[in-house]
C-alpha positions as CSV (number, residue, x, y, z in Angstrom):
1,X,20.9,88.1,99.0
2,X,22.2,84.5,100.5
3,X,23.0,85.6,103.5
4,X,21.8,85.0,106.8
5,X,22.0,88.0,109.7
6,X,23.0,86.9,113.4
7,X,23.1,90.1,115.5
8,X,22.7,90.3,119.2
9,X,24.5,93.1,121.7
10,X,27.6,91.0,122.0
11,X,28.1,89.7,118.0
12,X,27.4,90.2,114.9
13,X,27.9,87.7,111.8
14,X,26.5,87.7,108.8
15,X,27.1,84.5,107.1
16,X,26.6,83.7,103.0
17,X,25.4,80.6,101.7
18,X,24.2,79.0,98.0
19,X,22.3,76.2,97.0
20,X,22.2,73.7,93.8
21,X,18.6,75.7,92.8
22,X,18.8,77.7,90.1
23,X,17.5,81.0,92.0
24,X,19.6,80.1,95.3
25,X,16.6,79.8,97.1
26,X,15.8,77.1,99.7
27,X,12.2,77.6,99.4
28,X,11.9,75.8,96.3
29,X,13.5,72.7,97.7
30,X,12.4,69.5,96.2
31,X,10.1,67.9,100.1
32,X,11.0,64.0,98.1
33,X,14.9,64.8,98.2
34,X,16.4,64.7,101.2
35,X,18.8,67.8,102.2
36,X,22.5,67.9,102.1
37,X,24.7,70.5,103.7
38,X,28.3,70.8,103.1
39,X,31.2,72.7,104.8
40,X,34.2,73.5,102.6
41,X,37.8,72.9,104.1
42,X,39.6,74.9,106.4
43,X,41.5,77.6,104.7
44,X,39.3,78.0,101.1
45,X,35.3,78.4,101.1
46,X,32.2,76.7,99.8
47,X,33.3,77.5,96.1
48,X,35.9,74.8,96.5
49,X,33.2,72.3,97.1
50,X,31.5,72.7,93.3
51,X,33.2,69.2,92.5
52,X,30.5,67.9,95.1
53,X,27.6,70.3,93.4
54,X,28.6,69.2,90.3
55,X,28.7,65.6,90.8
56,X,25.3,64.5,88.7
57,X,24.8,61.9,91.6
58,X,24.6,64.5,94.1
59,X,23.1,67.3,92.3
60,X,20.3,65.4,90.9
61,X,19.2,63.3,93.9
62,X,19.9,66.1,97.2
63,X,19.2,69.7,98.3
64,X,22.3,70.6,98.4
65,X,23.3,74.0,100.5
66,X,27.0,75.7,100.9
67,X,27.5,77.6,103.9
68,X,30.5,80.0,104.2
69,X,31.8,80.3,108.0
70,X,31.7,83.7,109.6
71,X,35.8,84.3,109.4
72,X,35.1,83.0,105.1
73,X,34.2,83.3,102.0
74,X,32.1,86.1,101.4
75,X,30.5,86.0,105.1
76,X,31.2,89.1,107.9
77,X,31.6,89.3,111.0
78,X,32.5,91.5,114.4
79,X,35.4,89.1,115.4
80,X,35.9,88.4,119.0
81,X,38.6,85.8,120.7
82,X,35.9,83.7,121.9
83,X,35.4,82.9,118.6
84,X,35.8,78.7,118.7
85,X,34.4,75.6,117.0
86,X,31.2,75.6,119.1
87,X,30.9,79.0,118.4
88,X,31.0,77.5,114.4
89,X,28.5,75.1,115.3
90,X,26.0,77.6,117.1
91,X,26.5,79.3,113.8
92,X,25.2,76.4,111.8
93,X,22.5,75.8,113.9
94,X,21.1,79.7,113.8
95,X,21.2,79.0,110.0
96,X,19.1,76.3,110.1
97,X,16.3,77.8,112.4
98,X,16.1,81.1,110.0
99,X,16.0,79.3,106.7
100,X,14.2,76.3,108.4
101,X,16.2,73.4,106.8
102,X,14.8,69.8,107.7
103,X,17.2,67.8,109.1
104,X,20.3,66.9,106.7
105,X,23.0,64.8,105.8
106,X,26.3,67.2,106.8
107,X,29.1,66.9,104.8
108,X,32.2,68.2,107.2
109,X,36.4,67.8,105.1
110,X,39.1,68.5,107.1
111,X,38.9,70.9,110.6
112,X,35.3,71.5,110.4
113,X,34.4,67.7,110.9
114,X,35.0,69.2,114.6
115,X,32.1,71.4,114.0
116,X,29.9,69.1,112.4
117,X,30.5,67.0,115.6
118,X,29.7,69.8,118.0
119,X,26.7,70.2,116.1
120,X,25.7,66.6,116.0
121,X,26.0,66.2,119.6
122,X,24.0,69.8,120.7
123,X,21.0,69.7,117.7
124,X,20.8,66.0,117.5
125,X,17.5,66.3,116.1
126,X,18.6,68.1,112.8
127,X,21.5,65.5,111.7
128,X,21.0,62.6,110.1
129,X,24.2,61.5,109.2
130,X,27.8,62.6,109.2
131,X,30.1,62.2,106.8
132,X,33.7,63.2,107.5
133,X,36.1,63.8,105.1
134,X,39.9,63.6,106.7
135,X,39.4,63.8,109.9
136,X,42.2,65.8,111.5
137,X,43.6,64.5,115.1
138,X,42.2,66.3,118.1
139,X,44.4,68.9,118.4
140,X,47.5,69.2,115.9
141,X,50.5,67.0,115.9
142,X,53.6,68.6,116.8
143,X,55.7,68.9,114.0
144,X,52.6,70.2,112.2
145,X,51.6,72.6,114.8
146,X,55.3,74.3,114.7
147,X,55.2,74.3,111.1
148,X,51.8,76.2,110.7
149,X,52.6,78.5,113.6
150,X,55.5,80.1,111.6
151,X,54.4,80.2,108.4
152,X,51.0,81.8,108.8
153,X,53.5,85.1,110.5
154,X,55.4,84.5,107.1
155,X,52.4,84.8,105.0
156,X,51.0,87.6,107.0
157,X,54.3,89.8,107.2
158,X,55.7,88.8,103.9
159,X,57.1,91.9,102.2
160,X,57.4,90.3,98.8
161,X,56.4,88.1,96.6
162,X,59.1,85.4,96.7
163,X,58.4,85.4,100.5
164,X,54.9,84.9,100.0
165,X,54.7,82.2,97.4
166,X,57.3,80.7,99.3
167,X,55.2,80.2,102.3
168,X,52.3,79.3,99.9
169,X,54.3,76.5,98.7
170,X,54.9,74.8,102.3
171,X,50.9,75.3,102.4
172,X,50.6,73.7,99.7
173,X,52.7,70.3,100.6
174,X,50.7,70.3,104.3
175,X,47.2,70.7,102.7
176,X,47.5,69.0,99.2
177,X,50.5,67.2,99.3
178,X,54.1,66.9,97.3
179,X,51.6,65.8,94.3
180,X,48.9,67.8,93.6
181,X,48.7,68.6,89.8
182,X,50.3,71.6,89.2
183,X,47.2,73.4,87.8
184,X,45.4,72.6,91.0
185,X,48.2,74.2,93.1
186,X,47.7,77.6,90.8
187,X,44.3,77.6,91.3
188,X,44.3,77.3,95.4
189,X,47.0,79.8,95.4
190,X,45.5,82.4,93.4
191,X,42.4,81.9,96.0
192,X,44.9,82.9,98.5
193,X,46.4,85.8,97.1
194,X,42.9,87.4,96.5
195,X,41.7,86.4,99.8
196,X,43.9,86.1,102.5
197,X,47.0,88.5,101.5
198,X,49.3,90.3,103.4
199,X,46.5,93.1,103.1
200,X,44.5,91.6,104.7
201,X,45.9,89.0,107.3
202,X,43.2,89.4,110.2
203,X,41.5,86.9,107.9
204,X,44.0,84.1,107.8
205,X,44.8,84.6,111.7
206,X,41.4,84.1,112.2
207,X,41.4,80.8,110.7
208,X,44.8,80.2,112.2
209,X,43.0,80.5,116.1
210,X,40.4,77.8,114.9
211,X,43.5,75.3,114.2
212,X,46.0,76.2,116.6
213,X,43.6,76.6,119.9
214,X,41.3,74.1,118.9
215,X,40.8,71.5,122.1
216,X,39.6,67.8,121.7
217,X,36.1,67.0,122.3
218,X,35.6,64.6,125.9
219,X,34.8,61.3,125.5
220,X,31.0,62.1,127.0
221,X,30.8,64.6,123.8
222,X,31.7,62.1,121.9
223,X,29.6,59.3,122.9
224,X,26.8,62.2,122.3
225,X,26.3,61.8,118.8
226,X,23.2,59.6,117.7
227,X,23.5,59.3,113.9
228,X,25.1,57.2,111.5
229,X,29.0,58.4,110.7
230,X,30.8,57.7,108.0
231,X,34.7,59.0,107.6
232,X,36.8,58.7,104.8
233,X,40.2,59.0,105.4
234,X,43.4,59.6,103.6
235,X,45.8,56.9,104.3
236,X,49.3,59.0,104.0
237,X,48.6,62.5,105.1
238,X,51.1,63.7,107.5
239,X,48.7,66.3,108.9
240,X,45.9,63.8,109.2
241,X,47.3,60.3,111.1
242,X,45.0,57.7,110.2
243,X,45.3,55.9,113.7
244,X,43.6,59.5,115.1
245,X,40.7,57.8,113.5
246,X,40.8,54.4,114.5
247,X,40.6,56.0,118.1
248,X,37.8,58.1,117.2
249,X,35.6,55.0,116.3
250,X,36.1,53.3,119.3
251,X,34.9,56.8,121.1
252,X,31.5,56.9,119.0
253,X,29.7,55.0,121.1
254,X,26.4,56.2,120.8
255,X,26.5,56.3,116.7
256,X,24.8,53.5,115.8
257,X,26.9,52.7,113.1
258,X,30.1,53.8,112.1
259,X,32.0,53.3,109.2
260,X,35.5,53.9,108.3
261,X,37.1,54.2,104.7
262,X,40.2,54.1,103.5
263,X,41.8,56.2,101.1
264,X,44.4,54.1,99.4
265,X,47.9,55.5,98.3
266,X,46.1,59.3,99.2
267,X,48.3,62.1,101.6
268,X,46.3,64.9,100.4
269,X,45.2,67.0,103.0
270,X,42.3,68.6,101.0
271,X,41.0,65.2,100.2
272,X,37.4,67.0,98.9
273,X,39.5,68.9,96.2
274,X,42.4,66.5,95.3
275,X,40.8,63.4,94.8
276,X,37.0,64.7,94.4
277,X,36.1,61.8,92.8
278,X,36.9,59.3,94.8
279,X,35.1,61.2,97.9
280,X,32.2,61.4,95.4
281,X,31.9,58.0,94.7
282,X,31.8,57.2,98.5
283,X,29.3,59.9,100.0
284,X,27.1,58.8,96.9
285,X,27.6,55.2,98.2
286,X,26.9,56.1,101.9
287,X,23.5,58.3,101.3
288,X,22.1,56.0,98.7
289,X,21.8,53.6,101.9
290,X,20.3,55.9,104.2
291,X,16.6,56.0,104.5
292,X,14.8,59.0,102.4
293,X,12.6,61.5,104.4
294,X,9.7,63.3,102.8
295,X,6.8,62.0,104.2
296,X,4.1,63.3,105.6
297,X,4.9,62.5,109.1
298,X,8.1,64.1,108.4
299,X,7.2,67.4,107.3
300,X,4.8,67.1,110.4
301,X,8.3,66.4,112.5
302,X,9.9,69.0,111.1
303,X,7.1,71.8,111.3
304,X,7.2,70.9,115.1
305,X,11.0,71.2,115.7
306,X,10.4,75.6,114.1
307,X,7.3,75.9,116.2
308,X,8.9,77.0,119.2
309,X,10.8,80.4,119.5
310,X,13.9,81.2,118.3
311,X,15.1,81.7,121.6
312,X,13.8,78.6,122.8
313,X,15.5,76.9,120.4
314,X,18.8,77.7,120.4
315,X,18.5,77.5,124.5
316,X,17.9,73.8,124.3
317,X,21.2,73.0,122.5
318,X,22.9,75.8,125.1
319,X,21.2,73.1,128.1
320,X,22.5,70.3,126.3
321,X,26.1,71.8,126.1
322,X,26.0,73.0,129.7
323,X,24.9,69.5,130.4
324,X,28.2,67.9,128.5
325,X,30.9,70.3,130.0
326,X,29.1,69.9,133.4
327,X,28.8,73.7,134.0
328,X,25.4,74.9,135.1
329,X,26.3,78.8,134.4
330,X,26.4,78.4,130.7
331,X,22.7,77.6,130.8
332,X,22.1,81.4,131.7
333,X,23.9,83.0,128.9
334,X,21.8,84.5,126.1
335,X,21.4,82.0,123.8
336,X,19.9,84.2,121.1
337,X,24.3,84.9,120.6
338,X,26.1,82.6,118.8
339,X,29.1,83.6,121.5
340,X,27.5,82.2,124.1
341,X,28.1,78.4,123.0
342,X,32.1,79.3,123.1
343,X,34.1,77.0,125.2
344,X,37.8,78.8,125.1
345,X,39.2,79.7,127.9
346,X,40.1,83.5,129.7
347,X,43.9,82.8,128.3
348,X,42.5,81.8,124.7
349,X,39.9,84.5,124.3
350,X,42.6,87.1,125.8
351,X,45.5,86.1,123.2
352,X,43.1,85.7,120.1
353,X,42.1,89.2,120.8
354,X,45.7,90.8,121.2
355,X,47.1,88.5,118.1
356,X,44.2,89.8,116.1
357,X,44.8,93.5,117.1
358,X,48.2,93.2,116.2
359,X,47.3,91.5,112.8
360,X,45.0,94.4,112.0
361,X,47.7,97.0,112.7
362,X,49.2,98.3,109.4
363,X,47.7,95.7,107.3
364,X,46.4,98.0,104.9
365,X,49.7,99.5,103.8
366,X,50.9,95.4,103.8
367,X,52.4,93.8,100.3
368,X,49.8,92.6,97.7
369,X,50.7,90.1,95.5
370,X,47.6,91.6,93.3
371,X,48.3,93.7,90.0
372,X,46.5,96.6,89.8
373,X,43.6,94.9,88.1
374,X,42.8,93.2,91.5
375,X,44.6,89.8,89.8
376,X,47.5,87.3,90.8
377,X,50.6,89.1,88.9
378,X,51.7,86.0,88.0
379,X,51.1,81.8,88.3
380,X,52.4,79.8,91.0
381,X,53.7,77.8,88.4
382,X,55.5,80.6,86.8
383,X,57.6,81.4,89.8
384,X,61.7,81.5,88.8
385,X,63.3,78.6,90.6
386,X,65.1,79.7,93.7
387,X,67.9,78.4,95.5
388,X,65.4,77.1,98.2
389,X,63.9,74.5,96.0
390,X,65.3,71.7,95.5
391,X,65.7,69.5,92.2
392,X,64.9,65.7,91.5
393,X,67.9,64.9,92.7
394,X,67.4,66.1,96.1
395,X,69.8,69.2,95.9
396,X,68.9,73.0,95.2
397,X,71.3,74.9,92.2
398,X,70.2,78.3,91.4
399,X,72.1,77.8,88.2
400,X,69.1,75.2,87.5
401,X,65.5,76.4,86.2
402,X,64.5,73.6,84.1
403,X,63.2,70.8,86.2
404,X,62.1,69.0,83.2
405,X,65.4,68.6,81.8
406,X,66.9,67.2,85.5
407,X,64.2,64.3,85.1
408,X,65.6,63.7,81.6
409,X,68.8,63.2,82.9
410,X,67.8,61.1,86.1
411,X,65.7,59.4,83.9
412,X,68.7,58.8,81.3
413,X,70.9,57.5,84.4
414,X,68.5,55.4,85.9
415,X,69.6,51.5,84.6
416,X,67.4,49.3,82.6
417,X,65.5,46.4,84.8
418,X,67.1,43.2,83.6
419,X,65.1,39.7,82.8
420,X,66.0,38.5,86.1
421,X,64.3,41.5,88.0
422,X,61.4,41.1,86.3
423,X,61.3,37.5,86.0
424,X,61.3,38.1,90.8
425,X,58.9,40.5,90.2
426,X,56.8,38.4,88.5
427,X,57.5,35.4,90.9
428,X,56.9,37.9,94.0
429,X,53.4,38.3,92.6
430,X,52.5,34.8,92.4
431,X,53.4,34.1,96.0
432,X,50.9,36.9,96.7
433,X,53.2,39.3,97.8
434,X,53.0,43.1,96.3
435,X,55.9,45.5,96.2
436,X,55.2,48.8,98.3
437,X,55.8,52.1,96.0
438,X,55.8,55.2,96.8
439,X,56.0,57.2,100.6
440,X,55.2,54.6,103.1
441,X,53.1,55.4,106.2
442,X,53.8,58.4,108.6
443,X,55.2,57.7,111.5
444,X,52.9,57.5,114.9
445,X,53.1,61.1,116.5
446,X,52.0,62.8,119.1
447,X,49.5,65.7,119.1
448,X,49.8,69.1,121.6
449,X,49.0,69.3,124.7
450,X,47.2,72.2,126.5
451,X,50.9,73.3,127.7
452,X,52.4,73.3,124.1
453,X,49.8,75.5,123.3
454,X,50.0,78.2,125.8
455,X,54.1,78.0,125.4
456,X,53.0,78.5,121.5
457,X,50.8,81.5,122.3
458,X,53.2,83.1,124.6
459,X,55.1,82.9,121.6
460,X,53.5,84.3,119.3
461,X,52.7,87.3,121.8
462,X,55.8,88.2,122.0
463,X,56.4,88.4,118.1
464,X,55.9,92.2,117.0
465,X,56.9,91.7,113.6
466,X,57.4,89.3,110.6
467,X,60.8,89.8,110.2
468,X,62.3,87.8,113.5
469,X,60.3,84.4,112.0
470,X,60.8,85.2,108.0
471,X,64.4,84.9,108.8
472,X,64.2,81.6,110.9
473,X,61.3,80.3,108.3
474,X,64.1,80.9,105.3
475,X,66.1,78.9,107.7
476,X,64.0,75.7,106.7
477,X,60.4,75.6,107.8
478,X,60.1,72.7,105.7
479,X,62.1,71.1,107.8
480,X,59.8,71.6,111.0
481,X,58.0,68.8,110.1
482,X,60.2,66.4,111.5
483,X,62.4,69.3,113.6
484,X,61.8,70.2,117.4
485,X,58.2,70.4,119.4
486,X,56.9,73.8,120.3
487,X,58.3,74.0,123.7
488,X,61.4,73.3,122.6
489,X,61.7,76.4,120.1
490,X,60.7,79.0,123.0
491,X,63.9,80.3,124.2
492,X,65.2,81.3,120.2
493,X,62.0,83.1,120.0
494,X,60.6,84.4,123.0
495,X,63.0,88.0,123.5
């Protein structure tokens, strides 16, 4: 089985993986191709990165290899609140030891490009590249940050299924934005209702820690990493500022080269899924320009970096992270644990622990929005309008179910351009200038501090049940993307 077994006193993870071979083994490797390894975006699993796999580019030219994280997919684990992005990149590492994978391009969407950096910077000798694929900001912007918070209780403790496709739904415009094709939003919510429903909502909380208690990596980190990066960025995703990354360049200072792209007219959160071919066409781009290993002094490299213990090995990378956050005592923790490269604080590791016990309690007899063949009962798209959603025209009527025939009717009312509009047009063109359509750049915005997220933790402490924050959700969670910071929501929600 693809799977690879981390078990020590304190932990336990066993985490799944699959490969472009045709047995799923990495012993049969091509040596002449150099080796890719992709992480999938935060919330799905490595099935959602097959567009990459199945790009003839990539699939013909790389050793490709999937890795699930312990908290997805088809990976398990003994969860524990210490549980953090180094802990993800520990994991990554112990992977690479066991299977002994030469050093590889990593391929890193959304919150795990935190990972892959934490990785780059404590195993520098196994990364030859980055490539980041939306880059979220160090820790999550504020209107974001309230919106997630309340909806993942609302997805956890919905109690039916209006209630839970309606939290899907404000996913859906955070993570793939107000355009995804409408059999792409089907597809990512029936992965959601088989595995992370109300059933079983340890999972999604899980994930949840990973984004709400994430910290930003220090500048020293930072200027850790030694290989080439290369980012591609969606220009208009709210949950993914684009100046976060402009920032993060200038902190790369001991990359030696880093290279930014631009995703033009994209606000897709899942930038890996929505617009796969256009991520393609760049990591293709990127790689074909890197230098390709498979020498013989290179397999002599690599057989020297697996000749040394296992303990040994992951021990270096624990001195190297002591080293960074300028604490000698994490030098003497057992490095043979995964655990021991965790970073979060007594508070965080206390509150993961106590949020997760609650989510555990009673999940089993929680609302499932499976039929009794183990399948979504319906489509997303199928859903009966509701009085929440609004029409074209900006306004909700329950009375209304056929969106289709509200465009035919805008599209009826909507006047005719004239020969004098386009005749400007035209004119506007020559003078070089271009007419901006569609939603223009978010505004600038602030991420969390470490203060919003205690308030925010203390918060959700205090929550017992679904049914205080599926009220205020139904209120307008939408709405919390431009609404109040966290702090500011405490005293309507802390009893």
């Amino acid at each position: 089985m693809p799977f690879v077994d981390i078990v020590t006193k304190d932990d336990y993870a066993s985490l799944w993986y699959w490969t472009n071979t045709y047995n799923n083994n990495v012993g049969i490797f091509d040596p002449a191709r150099p080796v890719l390894v992709l992480l999938h975006p935060s919330g799905l699993d490595s099935s959602w990165m097959q567009p990459q796999v199945e790009d003839p580019r990539l699939h013909n030219n790389y050793n490709i290899i999937m890795f699930d994280t312990r908290v997805t997919g088809k990976s398990k684990c003994r969860y524990s609140g210490k549980h953090d992005l180094w802990v993800t990149a520990a994991d990554l590492a112990q992977a690479f030891y066991h299977l002994r994978l030469p050093p590889a391009h990593i391929f890193a969407p959304d919150l795990y490009c935190f990972a892959a950096m934490r990785f780059a910077a404590l195993f520098p000798d196994l990364c030859l590249s980055l490539i980041l694929c939306n880059v979220p900001p160090p820790t999550e912007v504020r209107s974001v940050f309230a919106t997630l918070e309340e909806l993942n209780h609302m997805w956890g403790f919905a109690e039916d299924l209006e209630s839970y496709e309606y939290a899907c739904k404000e996913f859906l415009n955070v993570f793939c934005g107000p355009y995804a094709h409408s059999d792409l939003q089907d597809e990512i919510v029936a992965f959601w209702e088989v595995f992370c429903p109300p059933f079983r909502r340890a999972y999604s909380m899980a994930n949840m820690n990973l984004v709400l208690n994430r910290t930003p990596m220090e500048q020293r980190e930072l200027a850790s990493i030694t290989c080439p990066v290369f980012i591609i960025q969606a220009e208009k995703s709210a949950a993914h500022p684009f100046h976060f990354v402009e920032q993060l360049k200038q902190d790369l200072t001991g990359a030696p080269k880093v290279t930014v792209v631009r995703s033009h007219g994209c606000g897709a959160g899942y930038l890996s899924v929505v617009h796969a071919s256009v991520v393609n066409k760049s990591l293709f781009s990127f790689l074909s320009a890197q230098p390709r290993p498979g020498s013989s002094e290179d397999r002599a490299a690599n057989q020297r970096i697996y000749a040394i213990p296992h303990r040994e090995f992951m021990a270096a990378g624990l001195r190297r992270l002591a080293h960074l956050k300028g604490d000698a005592e994490i030098k003497d923790r057992n490095p043979c644990s995964s655990l021991s490269f965790s970073c979060a604080t007594d508070d965080i590791v206390r509150n993961q622990e106590e949020m997760m016990a609650k989510y555990v309690e009673g999940q089993q007899q929680s609302f499932s929005p499976l039929g009794p063949d183990g399948r979504p009962i319906r489509k997303f798209s199928e859903r009966n309008s509701h009085w929440l959603e609004a029409g074209y025209d900006g306004f909700s009527r329950s009375e209304i179910s056929n969106k289709k025939r509200l465009g035919e009717a805008d599209k009826k009312k909507r006047p005719k351009p004239s020969r004098n509009d386009a005749e400007k047009e035209k004119k506007g063109q020559a003078d070089g200038s271009t007419a901006v359509s569609g939603p223009s750049n978010p505004p600038l915005e602030e991420t969390v501090t470490s203060e919003d997220q205690q308030l925010a933790r203390m918060r959700r402490g205090n929550l017992s049940s679904g049914h205080v924050v599926e009220q205020r959700v139904l209120k307008g969670a939408a709405s919390k993307l431009t609404g109040p910071s966290p702090g500011q929501a405490l005293r309507s929600l802390i009893r």
